[in-house]
N, C-alpha and C positions, 0 to 999 in steps of 0.2 A: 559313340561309346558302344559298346557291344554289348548284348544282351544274354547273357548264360544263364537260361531259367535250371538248370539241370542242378549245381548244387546248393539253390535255395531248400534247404532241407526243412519238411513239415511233419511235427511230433503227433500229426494225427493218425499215421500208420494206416494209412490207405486200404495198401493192400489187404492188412488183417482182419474180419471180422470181430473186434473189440467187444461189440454184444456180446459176446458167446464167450468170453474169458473176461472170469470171475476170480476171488480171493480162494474158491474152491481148489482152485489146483493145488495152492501152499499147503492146505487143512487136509489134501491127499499125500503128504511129502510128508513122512514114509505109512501113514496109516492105511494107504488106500493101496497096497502094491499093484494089484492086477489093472486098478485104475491109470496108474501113474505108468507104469508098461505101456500102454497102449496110447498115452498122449508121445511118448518118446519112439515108436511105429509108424507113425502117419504124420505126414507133412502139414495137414492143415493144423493137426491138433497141437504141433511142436511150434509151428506158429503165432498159433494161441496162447500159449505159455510163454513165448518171448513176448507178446504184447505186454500180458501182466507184469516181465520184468521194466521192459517199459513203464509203466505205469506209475512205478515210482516218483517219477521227475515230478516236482512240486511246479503247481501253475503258479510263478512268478507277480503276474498281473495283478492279481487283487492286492494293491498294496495297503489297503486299508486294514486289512484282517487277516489276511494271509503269507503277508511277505512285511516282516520291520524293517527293511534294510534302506526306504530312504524316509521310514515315517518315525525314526530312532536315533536321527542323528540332523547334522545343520543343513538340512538339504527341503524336507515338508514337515506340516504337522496335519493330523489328520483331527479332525473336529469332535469326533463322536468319542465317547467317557467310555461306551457301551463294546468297544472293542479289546481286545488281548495289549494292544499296544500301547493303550493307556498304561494297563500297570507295568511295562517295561520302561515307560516312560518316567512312569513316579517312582520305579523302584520298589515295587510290590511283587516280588517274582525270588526265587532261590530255587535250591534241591526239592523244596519240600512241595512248591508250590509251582512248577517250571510254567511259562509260557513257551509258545514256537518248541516245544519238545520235539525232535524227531531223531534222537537216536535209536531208538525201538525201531523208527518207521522205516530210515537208512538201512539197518543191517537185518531189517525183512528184505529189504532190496536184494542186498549181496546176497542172502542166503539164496531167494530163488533166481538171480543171475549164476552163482555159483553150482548149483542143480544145473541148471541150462547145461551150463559148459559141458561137466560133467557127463552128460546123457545125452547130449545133442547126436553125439558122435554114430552111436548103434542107431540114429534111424534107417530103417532099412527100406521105406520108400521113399525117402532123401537120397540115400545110396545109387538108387537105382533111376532115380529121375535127373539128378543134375547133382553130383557128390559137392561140388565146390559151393553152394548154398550153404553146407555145413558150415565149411570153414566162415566163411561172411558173418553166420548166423552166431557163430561162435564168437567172432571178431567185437559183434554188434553187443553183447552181454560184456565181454571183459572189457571195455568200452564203460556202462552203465556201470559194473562192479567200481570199477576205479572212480568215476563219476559220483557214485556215493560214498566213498568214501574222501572224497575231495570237499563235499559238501558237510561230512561229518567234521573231517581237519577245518575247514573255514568257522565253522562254531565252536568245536572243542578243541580243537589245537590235537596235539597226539593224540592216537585213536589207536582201539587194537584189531590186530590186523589176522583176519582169520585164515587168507590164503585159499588155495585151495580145499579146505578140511568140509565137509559137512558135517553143522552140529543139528541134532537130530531136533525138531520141537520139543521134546520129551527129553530131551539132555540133564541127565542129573546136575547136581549143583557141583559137583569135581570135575565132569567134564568143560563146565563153563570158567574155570576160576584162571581167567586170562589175562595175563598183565596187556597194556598198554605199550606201543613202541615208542619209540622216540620219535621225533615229528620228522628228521631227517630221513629214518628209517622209511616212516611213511611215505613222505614223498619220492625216497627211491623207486617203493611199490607201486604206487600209481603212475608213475614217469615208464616204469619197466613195463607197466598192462597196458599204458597207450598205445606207446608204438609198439608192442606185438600186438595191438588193435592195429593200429594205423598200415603193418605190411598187409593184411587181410582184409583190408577196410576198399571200396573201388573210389577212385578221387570223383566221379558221379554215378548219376544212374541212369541208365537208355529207357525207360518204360517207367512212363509218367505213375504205376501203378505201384512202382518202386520208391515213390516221395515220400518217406518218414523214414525211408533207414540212415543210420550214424554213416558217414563219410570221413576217408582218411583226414579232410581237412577239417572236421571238429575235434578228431582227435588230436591232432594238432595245437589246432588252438586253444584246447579245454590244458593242453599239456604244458603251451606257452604261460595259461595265466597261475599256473600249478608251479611253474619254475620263478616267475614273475614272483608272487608272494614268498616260497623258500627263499629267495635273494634280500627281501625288506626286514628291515628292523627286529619288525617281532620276532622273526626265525632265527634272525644270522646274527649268532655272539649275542644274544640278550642278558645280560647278566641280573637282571630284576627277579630271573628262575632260576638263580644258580642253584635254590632249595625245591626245586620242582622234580624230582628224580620217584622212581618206582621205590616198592620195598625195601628192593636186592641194591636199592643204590643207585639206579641205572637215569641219567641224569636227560630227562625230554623233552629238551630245548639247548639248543648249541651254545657252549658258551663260546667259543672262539669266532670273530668272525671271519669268513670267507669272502675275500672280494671274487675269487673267481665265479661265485655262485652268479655274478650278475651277468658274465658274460653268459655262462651257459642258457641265463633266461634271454639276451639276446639273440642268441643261435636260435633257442626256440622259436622265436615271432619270426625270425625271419624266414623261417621254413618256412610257415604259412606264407608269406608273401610272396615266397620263390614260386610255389604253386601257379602262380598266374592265373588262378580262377574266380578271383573277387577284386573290384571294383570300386573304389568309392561313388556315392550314387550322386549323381549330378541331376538336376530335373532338367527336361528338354526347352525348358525355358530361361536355364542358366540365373535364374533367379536363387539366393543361396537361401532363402526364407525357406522355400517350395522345396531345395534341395533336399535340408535340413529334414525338414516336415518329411517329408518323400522318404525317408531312410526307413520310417518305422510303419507310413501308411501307405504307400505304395508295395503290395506284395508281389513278392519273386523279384525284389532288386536285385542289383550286383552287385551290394554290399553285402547283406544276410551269410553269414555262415552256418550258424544257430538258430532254428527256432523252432516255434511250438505251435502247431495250428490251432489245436484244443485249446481254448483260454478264455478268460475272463475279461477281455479288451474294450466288452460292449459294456460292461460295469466299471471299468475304469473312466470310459467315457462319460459316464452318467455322475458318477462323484464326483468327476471336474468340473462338470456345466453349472453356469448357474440357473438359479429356480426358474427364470421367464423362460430356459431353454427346454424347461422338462428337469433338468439335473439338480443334485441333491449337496452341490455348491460347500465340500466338506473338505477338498487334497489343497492344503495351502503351501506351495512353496512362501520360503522362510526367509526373511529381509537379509540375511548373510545369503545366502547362494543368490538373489538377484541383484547385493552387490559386487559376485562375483563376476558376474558378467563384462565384457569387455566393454569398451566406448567403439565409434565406428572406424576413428583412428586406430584402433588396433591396439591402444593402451588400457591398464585400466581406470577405474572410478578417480584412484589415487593421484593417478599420474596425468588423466587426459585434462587440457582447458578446457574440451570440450564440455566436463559434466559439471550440474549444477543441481543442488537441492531447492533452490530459490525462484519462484515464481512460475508462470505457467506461458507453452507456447500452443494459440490451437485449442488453449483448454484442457490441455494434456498436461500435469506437473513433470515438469524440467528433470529429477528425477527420470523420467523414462523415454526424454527426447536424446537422439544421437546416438541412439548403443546398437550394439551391433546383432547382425541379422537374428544368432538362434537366440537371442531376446524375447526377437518378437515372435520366435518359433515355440516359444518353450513357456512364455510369462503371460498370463491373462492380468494387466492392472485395471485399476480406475482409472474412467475415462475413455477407456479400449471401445472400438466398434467391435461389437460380436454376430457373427451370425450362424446358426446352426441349433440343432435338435430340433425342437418346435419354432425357432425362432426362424422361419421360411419366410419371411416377405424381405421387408426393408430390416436392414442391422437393428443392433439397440445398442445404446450406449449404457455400458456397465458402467454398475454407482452400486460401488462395496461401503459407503458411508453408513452412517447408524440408519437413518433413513430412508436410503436410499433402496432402489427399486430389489436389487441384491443385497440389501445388506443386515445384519445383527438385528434389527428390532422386528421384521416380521417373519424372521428366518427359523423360527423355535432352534431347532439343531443343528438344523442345513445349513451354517452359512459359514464362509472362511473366518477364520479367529487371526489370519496373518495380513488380509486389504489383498490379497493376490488367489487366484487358481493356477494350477498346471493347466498350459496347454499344448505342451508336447503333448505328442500322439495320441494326441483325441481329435475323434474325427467325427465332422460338423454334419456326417450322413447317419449316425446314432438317433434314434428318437422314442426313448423311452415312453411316450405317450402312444405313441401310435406303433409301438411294439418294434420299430424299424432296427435292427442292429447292424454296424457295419464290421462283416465279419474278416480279420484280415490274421496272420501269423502275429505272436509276440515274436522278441528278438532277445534270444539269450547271448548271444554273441557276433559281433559284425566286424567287419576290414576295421575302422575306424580304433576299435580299440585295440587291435595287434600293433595298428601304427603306432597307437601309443603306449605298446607296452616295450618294446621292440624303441625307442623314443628312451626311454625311461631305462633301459637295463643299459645302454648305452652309455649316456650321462653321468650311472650311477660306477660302471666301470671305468670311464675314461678314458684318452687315449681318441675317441674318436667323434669328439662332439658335431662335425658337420655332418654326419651322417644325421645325428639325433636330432640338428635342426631342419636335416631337410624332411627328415619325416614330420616331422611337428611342421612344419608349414607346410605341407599337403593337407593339413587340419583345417589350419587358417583361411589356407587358400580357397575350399572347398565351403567355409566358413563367409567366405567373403570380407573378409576384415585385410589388412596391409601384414606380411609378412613380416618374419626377423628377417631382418639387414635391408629393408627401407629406411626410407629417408628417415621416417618417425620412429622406427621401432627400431630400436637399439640390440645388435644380437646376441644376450646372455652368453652366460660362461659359468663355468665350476660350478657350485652350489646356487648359483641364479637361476643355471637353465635348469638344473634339478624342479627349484620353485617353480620356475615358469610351466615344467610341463604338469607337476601335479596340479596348478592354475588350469591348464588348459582342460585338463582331465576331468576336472572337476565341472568346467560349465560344458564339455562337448558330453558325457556320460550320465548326466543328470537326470533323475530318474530312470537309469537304468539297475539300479540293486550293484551299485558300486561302492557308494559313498562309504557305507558303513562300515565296509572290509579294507578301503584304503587307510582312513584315518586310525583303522587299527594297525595295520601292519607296519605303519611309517612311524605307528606311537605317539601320535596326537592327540588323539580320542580324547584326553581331559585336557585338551587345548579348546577344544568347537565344543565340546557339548558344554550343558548347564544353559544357562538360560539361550533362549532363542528368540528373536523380536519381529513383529511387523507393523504394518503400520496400525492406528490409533480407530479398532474399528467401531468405538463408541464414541465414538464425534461424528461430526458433520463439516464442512465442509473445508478451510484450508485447517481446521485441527485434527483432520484426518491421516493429514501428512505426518504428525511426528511418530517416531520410532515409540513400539511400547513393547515392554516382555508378555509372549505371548506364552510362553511354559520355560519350566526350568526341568532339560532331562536331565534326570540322576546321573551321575558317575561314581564311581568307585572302581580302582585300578581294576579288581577279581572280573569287574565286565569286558575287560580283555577277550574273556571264554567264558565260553556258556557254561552253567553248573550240570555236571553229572545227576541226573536225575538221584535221589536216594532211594527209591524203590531200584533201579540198577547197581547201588555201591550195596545193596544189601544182598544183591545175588551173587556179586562175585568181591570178593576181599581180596583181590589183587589189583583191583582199578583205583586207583588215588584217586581223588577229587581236584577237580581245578583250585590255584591257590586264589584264598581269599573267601572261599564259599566255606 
């Protein structure tokens, strides 16, 4: 397999002196002029000013407190009361009261992305040292503008769209009174700012000093899952908003539906893949555990398209561990996603003879014998050998029972409320005790998911289903489990393989900050949420095995979309409110 360290892309900006830019620069835009003159004069200083537009990008990782996206829906529950996603959970959140609020935060983004663009142009020792930086640099902001706004549409659905205009911080309340587009509209805009990102954007970078800038194929792929969601449910002919329109009327959610939308999100993934510059990451010991594992702890794979160096990965690892590890034994995956997981047969739970609730082999309950690789990549149970943080000598056998050495009765807050930990990408070289962190990229986007988005637009257009399965078993494959059209595995059709791939989607992307946004846009959401279960972690020893409800998340349709904050609906009287809030 070949090795192309060039477009593993790292959000820690290398090159840029980050120290040295600060929130100062915005608080200069336009009060500071002679100030803001002379950041847009000099290379390093115009440099500096693209980091802080940078800067925006929310660190994904901490999913505990900072990202709800798999601790809000059937995928983990996170242990502690003491965080934001509790009361998302219980339904203690509106306008008045928002959690995860970040549309203030986004459209500071655009505004100084948008300044960027704007002034980049007259630097005159840019000009003079290497003109075509501009355009890059240029590239690299309308890039992040669209990016935030992509992030704003994923929570609020239609968003308004300010274009190129600069509003001043000081904008009277006439100048701001901005209606909302329609979500199509929207996504025309961000689909049109990529690729005039993407002509400008270089497909890598020669000079290792160059690793954090945006590259043609994120813009790509941030465009692919852009067309991917416009093609689903919630977008395309939703008639649930037929009452969801502006003042003037103007109706901002499609009621007709388009099937060609899903070809187009098609076409998208496949660009990316046409590129030929990413890989699915195979480990060199062909093991699919290690593979699996390798995608997210091995940095500068040849999968990463996406990601962030800067992050929180060494606290992710510490919330998964449990307590003899050092770790604070809190991120529970949830008895529905580890019965989503496949059997080794390639079936699932449903279907394979293989699986059994009943009795135990090894000491292992039956329950977790025979299932397939990223199982055991991804699922810390009882009974599991574990070794890593503190735990350096000989393994230990995890016992999430009341009792037991990890479990509920000496855990005060630390301990899983589901009998399960995440062990996807947590890496056993973390050691919170002894200060050790294992510092590696997060991953906002990899090969793996274009396959399957690129999979999935397929399916949903028609017309071409073996393409969609052979992308979907380069999944499998890479998965190590038996493909569709083995002996065993029966190769879906129509509305099957649809199921089968959001199936697959669902155990190969888990905990990646997908869950939440699929089962929106497919219009499930009050299908999986409401209660969620695992197993019994106030017992002991086989009455640990039965299923118990470990929380019941809130639903109500309006959590479709985030509520418009009302300190926002009170500046501008053109913005409607999401329905239901």
């Amino acid at each position: 397999m070949k090795f192309n360290k060039l477009p593993y892309i790292v959000f820690g900006l290398i090159l840029i002196s980050v120290a040295s830019c600060s929130e100062d620069f915005l608080d200069q835009v336009p009060d500071d002029r002679q100030t803001i003159e002379e950041v847009f004069q000099k290379k390093q200083l115009s440099e500096e000013f693209l980091a802080n537009v940078y800067s925006y990008l929310f660190d994904e990782s901490s999913q505990w407190e900072g990202s709800p996206w798999s601790g809000n829906v059937d995928e983990m529950h996170v242990a502690w009361g003491k965080y934001p996603i509790y009361r998302l959970n219980v339904g203690n959140w509106g306008p008045s009261n928002p959690v995860f609020e970040r549309w203030g935060h986004y459209y500071d983004g655009i505004r100084a992305a948008t300044y960027f663009i704007n002034n980049i142009g007259g630097n005159a020792e840019l000009q003079k040292l290497d003109s075509e930086l501009i355009e890059q640099y240029k590239a690299e902001a309308k890039f992040l503008r669209a990016y935030y706004y992509f992030m704003l549409m994923n929570q609020y659905g239609p968003v308004v769209i300010i274009g190129e205009n600069m509003l001043a911080v000081d904008a009277s309340k006439e100048d701001i009174q901005l209606a909302r587009s329609p979500y199509d509209s929207c996504v025309a805009y961000v689909v049109n700012e990529l690729d005039a990102a993407a002509k400008a954007l270089p497909l890598v970078h020669d000079n290792q000093r160059d690793f954090g800038r945006i590259t043609k194929g994120i813009a790509l792929g941030v465009k692919s899952r852009v067309l991917l969601y416009a093609a689903s449910p919630l977008y395309n002919g939703n008639p649930d908003y037929a009452s969801f329109t502006n003042p003037d009327g103007t109706a901002l959610i499609s009621q007709t539906y388009d099937r060609e939308k899903w070809k187009i999100a098609a076409n998208a993934a496949k660009a990316v893949i046409d590129l030929g510059l990413y890989e699915l990451y195979v480990d060199p010991s062909e093991d699919p555990v290690e593979s699996y594992r390798g995608v997210h702890l091995k940095p500068w794979n040849s999968e990463c398209i996406f990601v962030r160096k800067d992050n929180n990965l060494a606290g992710w690892d510490v919330h998964c561990s449990i307590r003899r590890a050092g770790g604070w034994s809190g991120l529970g995956p949830v008895q529905e996603l580890v019965d989503s997981y496949f059997m080794k047969d390639g079936l699932s739970t449903n279907e394979s003879p293989l699986y059994s609730e009943d009795g135990f082999t090894n000491g292992i309950s039956n329950m977790y014998v025979n299932r397939e690789p990223r199982f055991y990549a991804s699922i810390l149970y009882n009974g599991r050998k574990y070794k890593g943080g503190a735990v350096t000598g000989d393994s230990v056998t995890v016992d999430f029972t009341y009792n037991g050495a990890d479990g509920k009765k000496d855990g005060g807050e630390d301990y899983t409320h589901t009998g399960y930990l995440v062990y996807k990408n947590v890496s056993p070289e973390t050691n919170r005790l002894t200060g050790v962190n294992n510092s590696r990229p997060y991953v906002y986007m990899r090969l793996g998911e274009i396959y399957l988005n690129y999979a999935e637009a397929l399916a949903e257009y028609g017309g071409n289903e073996n393409e969609a399965i052979t992308y979907l078993n380069l999944i499998r494959e890479r998965a190590g489990i038996p493909v569709y059209g083995d002996e065993s595995v029966t190769v879906p059709t129509g509305a099957d393989l649809i199921e089968a791939i959001r199936d697959e989607r669902r155990v190969e992307l888990a905990f990646e900050n997908h869950r939440w946004f699929d089962v929106r846009r497919w219009k499930i959401a009050g299908d999986v949420m409401g209660d969620v279960h695992g197993m019994d972690v106030n017992a002991d020893g086989e009455e640990f095995y039965n299923r118990s409800v470990v929380a019941n998340y809130a639903w109500k349709n309006a959590y479709y979309f985030w509520p418009i904050s009302q300190y926002e609906l009170d500046r501008s009287t053109k913005i409607v409110q999401n329905p239901g809030w």
